[in-house]
N, C-alpha and C positions, 0 to 999 in steps of 0.2 A: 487793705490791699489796693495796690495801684492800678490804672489800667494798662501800664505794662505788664503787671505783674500777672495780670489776668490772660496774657499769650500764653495760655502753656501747651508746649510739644505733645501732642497725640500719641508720639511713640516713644517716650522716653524709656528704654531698657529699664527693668526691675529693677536692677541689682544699683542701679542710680537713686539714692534719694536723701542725698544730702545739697545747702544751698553754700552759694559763696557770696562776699559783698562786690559790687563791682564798683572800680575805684574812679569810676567818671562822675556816678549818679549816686553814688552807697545806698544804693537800693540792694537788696538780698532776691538772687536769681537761683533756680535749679542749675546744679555743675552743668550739668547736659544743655543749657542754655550760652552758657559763657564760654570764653577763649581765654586760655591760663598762657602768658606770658614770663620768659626765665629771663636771666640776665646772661652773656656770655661772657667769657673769661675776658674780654677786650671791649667791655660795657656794653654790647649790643642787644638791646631792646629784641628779641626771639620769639615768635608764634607757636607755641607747643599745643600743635593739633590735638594731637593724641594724649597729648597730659601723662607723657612719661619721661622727658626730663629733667634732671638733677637740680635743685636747687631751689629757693625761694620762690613765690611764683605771685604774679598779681594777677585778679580777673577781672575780665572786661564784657558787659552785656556781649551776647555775639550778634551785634551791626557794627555795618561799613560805617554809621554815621559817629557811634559810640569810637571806636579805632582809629576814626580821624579825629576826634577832641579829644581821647586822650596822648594822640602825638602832638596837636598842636597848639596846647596849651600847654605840655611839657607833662602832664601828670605822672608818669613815668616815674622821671627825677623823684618826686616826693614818695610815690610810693615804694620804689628801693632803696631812697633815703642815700642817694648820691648821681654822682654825674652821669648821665645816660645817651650813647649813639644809636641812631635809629638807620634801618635800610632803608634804601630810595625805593618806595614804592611797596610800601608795606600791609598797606587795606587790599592791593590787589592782589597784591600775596598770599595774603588769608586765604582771597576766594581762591585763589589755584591748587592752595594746599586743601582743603576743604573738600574741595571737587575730586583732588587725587584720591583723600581719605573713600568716598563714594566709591570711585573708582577701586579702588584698594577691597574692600569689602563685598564687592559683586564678584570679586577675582578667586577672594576666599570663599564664595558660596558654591563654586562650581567646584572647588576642590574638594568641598566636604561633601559633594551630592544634593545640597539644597536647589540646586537649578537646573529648568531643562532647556535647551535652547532649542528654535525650530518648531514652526507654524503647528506641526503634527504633532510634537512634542509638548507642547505650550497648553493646547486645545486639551489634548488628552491628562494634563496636569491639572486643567481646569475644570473639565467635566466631574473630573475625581472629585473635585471638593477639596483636594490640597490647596491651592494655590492659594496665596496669601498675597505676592505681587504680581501682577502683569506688566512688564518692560515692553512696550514696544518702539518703534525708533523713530524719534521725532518725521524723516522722513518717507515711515511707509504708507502705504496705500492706503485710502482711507476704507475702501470696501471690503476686506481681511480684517483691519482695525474696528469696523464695526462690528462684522459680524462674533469675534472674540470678545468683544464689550457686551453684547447681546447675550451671549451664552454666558459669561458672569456675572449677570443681573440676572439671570434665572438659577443657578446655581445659588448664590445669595438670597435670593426670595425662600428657595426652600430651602435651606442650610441655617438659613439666620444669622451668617458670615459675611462681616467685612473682607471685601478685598481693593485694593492698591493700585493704581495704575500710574505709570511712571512713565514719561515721554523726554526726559530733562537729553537725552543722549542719540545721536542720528546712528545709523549703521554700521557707520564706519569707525565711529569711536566704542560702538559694542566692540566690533571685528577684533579692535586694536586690544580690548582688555582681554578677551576672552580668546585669542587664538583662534577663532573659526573662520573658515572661510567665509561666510555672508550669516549675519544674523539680522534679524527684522525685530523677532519676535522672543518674549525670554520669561520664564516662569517660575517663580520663585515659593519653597512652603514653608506655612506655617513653620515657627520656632521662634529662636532666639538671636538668629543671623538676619532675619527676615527683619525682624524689628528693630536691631540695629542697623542696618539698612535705611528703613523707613527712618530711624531719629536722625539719622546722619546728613538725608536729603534735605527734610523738613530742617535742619542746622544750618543750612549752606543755603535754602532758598531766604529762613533768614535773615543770613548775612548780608544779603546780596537786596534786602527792602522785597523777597516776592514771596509773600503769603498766600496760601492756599494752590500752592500748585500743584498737590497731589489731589488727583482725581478717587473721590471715598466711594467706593459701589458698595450700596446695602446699608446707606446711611436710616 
């Protein structure tokens, strides 16, 4: 095993566990690691975030730097085995679709009731022992932010529960997913959304070369 091979995603969904080759390096990665690209009806090279468009699909390790050599050395071309156009700006496309995907899945937690938003709401999801992520927004306060970090390292101590703390998003970009008037603070439990969540972020940090940016309380 490589020591790529040895990154593995912390949260990769269950129901995940099969691998693909990636066609830059033909190393064999977890699905939930790679980006599966389609071809369009007018050759164009397509990022299939979500891995649910029609057609043949090649996969590529998911880095920016993997994305850029296989655009610019053309490997594309060989692996659909014909002529291939590509979008102007296409690694930083990833990362936009990527972040939307995040964005997309925090939108679905609040519809299904996995989230509570709101300082007193958040606390009180945490004290429970529910919580599984803590969201709060890159920029709130730091003396609220500790003191909810303090209370989930005691919760954790006696739980013997991981939980998640996720800063990647400021206020206003909560505001804008979730319709509320001012979010700070945002709590998420345990399940199956939760963790896809967490593979999704951990997916997109890295994309983007930045490891370890989710904060583990009750490691």
């Amino acid at each position: 095993m490589t020591a790529e091979q040895k990154t593995v995603q912390n949260f990769k969904p269950k129901e995940v566990d099969d691998a693909r080759k990636c066609i830059v390096n033909g190393q064999l990665f977890d699905k939930s690691q790679m980006l599966r690209f389609v071809l369009s009806p007018d050759n164009m090279v397509t990022p299939d975030v979500k891995c649910k468009l029609p057609g043949r699909g090649a996969w590529v390790n998911a880095t920016h730097l993997d994305v850029e050599e296989a655009i610019a050395k053309n490997i594309f071309k060989r692996s659909f085995k014909q002529k291939v156009e590509y979008m102007d700006g296409t690694p930083a496309l990833i990362s936009d679709l990527l972040r939307k995907d995040v964005l997309d899945i925090l939108s679905i937690c609040r519809k299904t009731g996995d989230l509570q938003m709101g300082h007193l709401k958040a606390e009180e999801s945490i004290l429970s022992g529910r919580t599984r992520i803590y969201i709060v927004a890159s920029d709130a306060g730091t003396d609220t932010r500790k003191k909810l970090t303090a209370k989930l390292r005691t919760i954790a101590a006696k739980k013997g529960k991981k939980t998640y703390i996720i800063d990647h998003f400021s206020s206003a970009e909560l505001v804008k997913c979730l319709g509320h008037e001012k979010i700070i603070h945002v709590a998420i439990k345990s399940g199956s959304m939760a963790n896809l969540l967490l593979a999704n972020i951990e997916k997109w940090d890295r994309y983007n070369g930045k490891q370890n940016m989710i904060t583990i309380i009750g490691e």
